[in-house]
N, C-alpha and C positions, 0 to 999 in steps of 0.2 A: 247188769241192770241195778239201778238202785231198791228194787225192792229186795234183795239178798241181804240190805242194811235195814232195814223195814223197823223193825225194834230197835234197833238202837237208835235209829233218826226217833221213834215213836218216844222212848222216852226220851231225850234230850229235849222232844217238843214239849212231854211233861213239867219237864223243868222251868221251860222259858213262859210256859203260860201260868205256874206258881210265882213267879218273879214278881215284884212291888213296881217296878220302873216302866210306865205305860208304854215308853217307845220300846223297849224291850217282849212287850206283849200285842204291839201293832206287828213287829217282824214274827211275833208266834203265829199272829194269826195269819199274816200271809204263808209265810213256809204251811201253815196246816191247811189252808186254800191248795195250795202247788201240791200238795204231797196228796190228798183227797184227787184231786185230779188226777195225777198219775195215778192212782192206786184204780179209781174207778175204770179208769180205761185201759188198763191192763187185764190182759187175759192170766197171769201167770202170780196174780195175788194170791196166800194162801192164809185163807183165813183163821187155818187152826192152828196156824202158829201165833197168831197175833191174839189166840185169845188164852194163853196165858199170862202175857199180860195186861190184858184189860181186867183180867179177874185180880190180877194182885194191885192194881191201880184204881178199880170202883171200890175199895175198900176205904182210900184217902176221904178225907173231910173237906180237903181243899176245894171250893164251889168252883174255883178255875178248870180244876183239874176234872172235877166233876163232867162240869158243862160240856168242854171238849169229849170227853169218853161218850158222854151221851150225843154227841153231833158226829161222831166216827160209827155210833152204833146204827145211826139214824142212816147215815149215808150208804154204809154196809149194806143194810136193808132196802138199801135203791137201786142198789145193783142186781139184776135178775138173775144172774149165777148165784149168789149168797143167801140164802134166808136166813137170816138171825133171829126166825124167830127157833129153829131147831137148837138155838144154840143159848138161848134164852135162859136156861136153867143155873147154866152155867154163869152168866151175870147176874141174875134178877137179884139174886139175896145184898149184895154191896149196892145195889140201889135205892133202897128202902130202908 
């Protein structure tokens, strides 16, 4: 399953939505559309693995980069197996 690659697609997505080249950050936002998808409809996401790094990624300045973490945290949160809000602690300070 492609979530076993889960962080490494995750950051590579980091990458391409810091990128300057618009069409370069139309294809981030599709792949982070697809990959949201999958991830939400998969029973076999684990999401504590995935948040060491969003902790070391809400740290960044980058608003791209920003934005994204907040639209992954958001979506997380819409999944009724996840609450992020238990896990809130652990991000809240790199948000602010």
């Amino acid at each position: 399953s492609i979530l076993r690659y889960f962080n490494q697609i995750f950051d590579g997505l980091t990458k391409l939505f810091a990128d300057v080249d618009i069409d370069v950050k139309n294809g981030a936002n599709l792949l982070d559309r697809l990959v949201k998808d999958i991830v939400t409809e998969s029973e076999s996401f684990h999401v504590e693995r995935f948040l060491p790094l969003l902790q070391s990624y809400i740290r960044r300045t980058n608003p791209y980069i920003r934005q994204l973490l907040v639209g992954w945290i958001t979506v997380l949160d819409s999944v009724p197996d996840i609450s992020m809000i238990d896990y809130l602690p652990d991000f809240l300070d790199g948000l602010f």
